[in-house]
N, C-alpha and C positions, 0 to 999 in steps of 0.2 A: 459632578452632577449637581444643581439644584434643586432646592429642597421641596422644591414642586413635583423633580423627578419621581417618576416609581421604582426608584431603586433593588429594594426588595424581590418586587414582579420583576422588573427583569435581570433577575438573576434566576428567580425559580425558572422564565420561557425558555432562556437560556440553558438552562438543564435540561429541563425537559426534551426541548430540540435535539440536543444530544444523545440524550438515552434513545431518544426513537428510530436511531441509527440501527439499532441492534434489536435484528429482525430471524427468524427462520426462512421466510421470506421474500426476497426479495422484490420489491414493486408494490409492498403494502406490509402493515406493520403485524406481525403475529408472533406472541412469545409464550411460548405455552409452559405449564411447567415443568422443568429440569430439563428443558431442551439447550443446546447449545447457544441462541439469543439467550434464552434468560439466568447460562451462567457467564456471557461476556457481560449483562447487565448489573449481576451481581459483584460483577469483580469491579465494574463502574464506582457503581454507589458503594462499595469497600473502599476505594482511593477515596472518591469525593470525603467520604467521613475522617480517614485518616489522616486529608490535608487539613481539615478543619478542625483536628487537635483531638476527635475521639478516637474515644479507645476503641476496634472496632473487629468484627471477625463475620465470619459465614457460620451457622450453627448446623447440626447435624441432619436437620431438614430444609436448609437452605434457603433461611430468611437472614438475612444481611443485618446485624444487632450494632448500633455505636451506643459508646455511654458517655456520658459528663459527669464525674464525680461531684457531689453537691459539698458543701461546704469542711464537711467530712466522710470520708470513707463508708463505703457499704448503705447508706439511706436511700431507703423504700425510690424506687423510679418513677416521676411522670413519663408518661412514654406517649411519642408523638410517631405517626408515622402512617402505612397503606398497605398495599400492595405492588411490586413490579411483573406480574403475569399476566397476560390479556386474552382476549377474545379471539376467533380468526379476525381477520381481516378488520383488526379494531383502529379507535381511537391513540392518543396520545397521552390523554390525562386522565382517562380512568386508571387510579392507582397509582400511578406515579409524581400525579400534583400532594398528595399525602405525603409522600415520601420528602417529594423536594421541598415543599413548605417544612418539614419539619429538620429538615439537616439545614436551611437560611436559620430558621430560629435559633436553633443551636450553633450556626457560625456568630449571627447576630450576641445572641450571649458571652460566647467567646473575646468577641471582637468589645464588647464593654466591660468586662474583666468580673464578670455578675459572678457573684456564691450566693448559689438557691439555697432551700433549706430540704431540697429533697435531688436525688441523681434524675439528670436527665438522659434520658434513650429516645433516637427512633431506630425505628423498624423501618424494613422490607419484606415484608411477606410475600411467598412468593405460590401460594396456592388458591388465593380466595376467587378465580372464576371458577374452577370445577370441572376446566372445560377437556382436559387428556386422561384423568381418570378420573372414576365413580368415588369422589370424594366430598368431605363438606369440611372447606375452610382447613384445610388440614392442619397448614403451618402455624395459624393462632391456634386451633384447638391441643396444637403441642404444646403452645406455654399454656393454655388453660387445664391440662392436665386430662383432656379429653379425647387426646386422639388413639383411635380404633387403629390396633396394629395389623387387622385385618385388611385392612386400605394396600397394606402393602403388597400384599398379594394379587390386586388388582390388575387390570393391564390395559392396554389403550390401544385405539385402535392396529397398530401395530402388530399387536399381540407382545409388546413388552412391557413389564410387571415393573410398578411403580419401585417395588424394594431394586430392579437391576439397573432403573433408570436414576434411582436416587445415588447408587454406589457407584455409575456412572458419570455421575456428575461431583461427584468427589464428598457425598454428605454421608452420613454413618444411618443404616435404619435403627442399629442396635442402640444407636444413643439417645433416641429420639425420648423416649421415657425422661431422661433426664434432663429435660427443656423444659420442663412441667414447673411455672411459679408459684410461689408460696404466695397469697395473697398479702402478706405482709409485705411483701418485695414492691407490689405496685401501689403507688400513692395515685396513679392515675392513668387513664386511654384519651388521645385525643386526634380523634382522625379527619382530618382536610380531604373532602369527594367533592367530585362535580357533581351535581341534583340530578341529572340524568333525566330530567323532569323540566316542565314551563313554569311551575309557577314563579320562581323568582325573575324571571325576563317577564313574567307577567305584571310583577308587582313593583319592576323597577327597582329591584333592591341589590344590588352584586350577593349580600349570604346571608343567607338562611341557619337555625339551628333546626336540630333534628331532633325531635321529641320522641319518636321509638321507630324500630324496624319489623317490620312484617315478619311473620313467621312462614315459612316456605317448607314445600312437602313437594320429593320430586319422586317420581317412578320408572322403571323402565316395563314397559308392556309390550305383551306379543300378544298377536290374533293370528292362529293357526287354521289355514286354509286349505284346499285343494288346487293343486298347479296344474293345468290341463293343458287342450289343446284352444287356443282362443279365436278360432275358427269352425269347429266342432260341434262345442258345447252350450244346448239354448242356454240362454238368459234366466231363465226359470231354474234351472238347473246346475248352476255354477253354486259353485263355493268359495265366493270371492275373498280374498282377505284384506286386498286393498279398499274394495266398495263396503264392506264392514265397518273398517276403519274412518274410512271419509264420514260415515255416519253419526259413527264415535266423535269426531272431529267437532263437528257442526250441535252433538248434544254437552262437551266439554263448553262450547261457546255459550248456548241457551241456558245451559244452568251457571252458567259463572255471571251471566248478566242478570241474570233474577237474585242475587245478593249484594247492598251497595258496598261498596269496599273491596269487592275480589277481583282476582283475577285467575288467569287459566291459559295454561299455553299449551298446544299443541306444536313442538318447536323443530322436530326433528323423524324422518320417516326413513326406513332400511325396509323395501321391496325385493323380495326373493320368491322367485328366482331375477328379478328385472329384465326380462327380455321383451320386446314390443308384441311378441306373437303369442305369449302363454298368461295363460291366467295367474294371475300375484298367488303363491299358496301359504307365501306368508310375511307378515310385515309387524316388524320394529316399532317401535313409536315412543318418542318421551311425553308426559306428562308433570306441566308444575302449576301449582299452584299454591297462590299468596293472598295473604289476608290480614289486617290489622289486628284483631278479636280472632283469638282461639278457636275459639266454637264454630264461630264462621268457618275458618279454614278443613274444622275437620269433618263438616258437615256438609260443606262443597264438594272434598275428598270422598266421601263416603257416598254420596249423591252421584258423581261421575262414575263410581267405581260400578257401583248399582245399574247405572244407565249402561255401560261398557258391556256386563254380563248381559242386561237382557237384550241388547242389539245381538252379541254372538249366540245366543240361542235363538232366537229369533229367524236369524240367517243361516243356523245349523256350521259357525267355526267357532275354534275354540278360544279364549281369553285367558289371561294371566296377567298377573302384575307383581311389580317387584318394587317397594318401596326402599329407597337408598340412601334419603334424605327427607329431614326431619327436623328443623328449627324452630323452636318456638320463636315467637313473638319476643322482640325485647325492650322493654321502657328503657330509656338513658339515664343516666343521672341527674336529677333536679339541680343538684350543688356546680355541678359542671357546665350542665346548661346554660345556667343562671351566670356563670363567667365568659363564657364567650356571647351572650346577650348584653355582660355591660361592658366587655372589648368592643365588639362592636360599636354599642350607643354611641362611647365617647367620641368615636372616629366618625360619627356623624351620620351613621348607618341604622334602618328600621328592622332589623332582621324579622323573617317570619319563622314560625314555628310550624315545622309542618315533620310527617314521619315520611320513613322512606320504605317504598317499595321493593328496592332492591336490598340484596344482604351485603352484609358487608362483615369484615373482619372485628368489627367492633361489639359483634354479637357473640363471639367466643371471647372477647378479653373483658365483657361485661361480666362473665362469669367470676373473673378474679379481683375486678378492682371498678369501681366507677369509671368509666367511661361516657364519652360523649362526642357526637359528630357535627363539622361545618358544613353548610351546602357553599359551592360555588355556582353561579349563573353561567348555563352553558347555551348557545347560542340553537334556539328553537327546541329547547328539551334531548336533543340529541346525544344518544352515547351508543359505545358498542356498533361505531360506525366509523371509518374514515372523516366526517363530516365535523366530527364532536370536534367543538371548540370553545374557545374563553377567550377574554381580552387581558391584555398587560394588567390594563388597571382592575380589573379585579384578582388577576391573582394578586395583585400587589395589594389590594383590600384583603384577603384572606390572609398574606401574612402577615399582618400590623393587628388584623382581629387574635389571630394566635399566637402570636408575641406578646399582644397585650392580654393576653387572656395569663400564658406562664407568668408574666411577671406580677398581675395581680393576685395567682395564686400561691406564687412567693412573697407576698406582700412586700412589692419593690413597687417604687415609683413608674411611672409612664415613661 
């Protein structure tokens, strides 16, 4: 290749392509967690790391760990790296452009015979959608020492319980405690996402850094109705729980537009009995909402919640809510930031600074060590879509940004 090539980039498309093989399934990408895609993915990105000289294994929750010893033994980890879990019917590179930009860095290092002056890791995580069971972030909040063994107990829709799906898939639940880092262990978090977002195809720039992540608050709610005959019963007279709902719906919107900075999703509805002929007597519903500033978020929260009770008495069905999740807000690290802003510069790039709406796994390992996140320009803001996409050359900018970001944080030459 010439040195015009993007060699880098296309080695990470080149992975990526691969990984996307390994589906639940088939005809669109879906890998959920500890499903059988996401441990033929796991076993993937375990060879990829092992040819490329790390030391590497599956831990007891099933994030995929390589390491580089740094000049000697045992010193504190940068750790580079994502997620391999997705959405339904998802993308390609949410999650797994982290992962593979950071095992190229790590070939890259290899392949120039570099001793850092700290060990480097990436990761694989493999829980940070949320999307098979009532969890948050599971597999980072195991190394950050926060995961709820309660979670295990949980179940999906299936009705199988995370602890049988975990021993299933060959992880330990009992070990999971001892995945928990000493903050002295990590010298650093550095995670490669796609922005999920327009503004950088807005502003013409391939990356962006990420200046803090939204705090998110998710619920599960029921509105408890009356299931009749739907031919019977006047209109006056019903106990809707779906028309309750829809009202809930459209007051979730009006109050998340009257605060700048939030937002509010009504993402997900479970109608019982669902028949065309009977009145709904009772329906499901998720609630999430995200906000930059605290108070915002818990004052939108507290505001819907408010609105939800007085629509069900109003309409004479019942309400309830179950809050499941609960992340603050998190600023990144200034020191961190501040290195992959002058990675970038050199390479000829304006990065913008902007936070991100979505969570990410970088919000549980900020608990243990600085951390900090790159955006990639994804084409029309798109993710958690079939659609989502990036170009060679910029993933190929995002690895020379993170390359050159580890090496200036080893004080190594460019």
């Amino acid at each position: 290749m010439t040195e015009t090539t993007p060699r880098l980039g296309a080695r990470v498309m080149a992975l990526i392509d691969d990984l996307a093989r390994h589906t639940d399934e088939p005809g669109r990408l879906t890998r959920l967690y500890l499903s059988p895609a996401h441990r033929a993915t796991a076993e993937a990105v375990l060879g990829l790391m092992r040819d490329a000289g790390l030391s590497a294994r599956i831990d007891a929750a099933g994030s995929v760990v390589g390491r580089i010893e740094g000049r000697e033994p045992g010193l504190p980890a940068l750790v580079l790296g994502s997620h391999i879990d997705s959405v339904v019917d998802a993308g390609r590179y949410d999650g797994p452009l982290g992962v593979v930009t950071g095992l190229v860095v790590a070939e890259e290092i290899r392949a120039r015979g570099l001793a850092l002056p700290f060990a480097l890791e990436v990761v694989a995580f493999g829980d940070e959608e949320n999307v098979r069971f009532p969890t948050s972030l599971s597999t980072s909040k195991a190394w950050a020492g926060q995961y709820r063994m309660e979670w295990l107990e949980g179940r999906d829709a299936a009705g199988t319980s995370l602890r049988e799906a975990l021993t299933q898939f060959g992880g330990d639940p009992d070990g999971i405690p001892a995945l928990a880092r000493a903050r002295e262990a990590i010298a650093g978090y550095l995670e490669v996402h796609i922005e999920q977002g327009p503004a950088l195809e807005a502003a013409v720039q391939p990356v962006g850094v990420v200046s803090a992540i939204a705090g998110l608050t998710r619920a599960r709610c029921t509105v408890t109705g009356e299931a009749n005959h739907a031919g019977t019963v006047p209109m006056g007279m019903r106990r809707d729980a779906l028309a309750a709902v829809a009202e809930m719906a459209l007051a979730v919107e009006r109050l998340s537009e009257g605060v700048a900075g939030t937002v509010a999703t009504v993402g997900s509805l479970t109608v019982v009995p669902g028949a065309v002929n009977v009145i709904p007597g009772q329906v499901d519903f998720s609630l999430d909402v995200r906000a930059p500033v605290e108070a915002d978020r818990h004052g939108l929260f507290a505001a819907i919640q408010a609105a939800c009770r007085a629509i069900a008495q109003r309409r004479g069905v019942g309400f309830a809510s179950e809050t499941y999740m609960d992340n603050a807000a998190v600023a990144l690290d200034p020191g961190l930031q501040a290195a992959l802003d002058r990675s970038a510069r050199r390479l000829g790039f304006a990065p913008l600074r902007l936070p991100s709406g979505a969570t990410h796994d970088a919000v549980a390992m900020a608990a243990i060590g600085p951390s900090a996140m790159l955006f990639v320009r994804c084409r029309g803001g798109i993710s958690h879509n079939p659609a989502e996409s990036i170009t060679l050359e910029d993933a190929d900018a995002a690895t020379r940004v993170l390359l050159g970001t580890v090496l200036d944080l080893a004080g190594l030459p460019q």
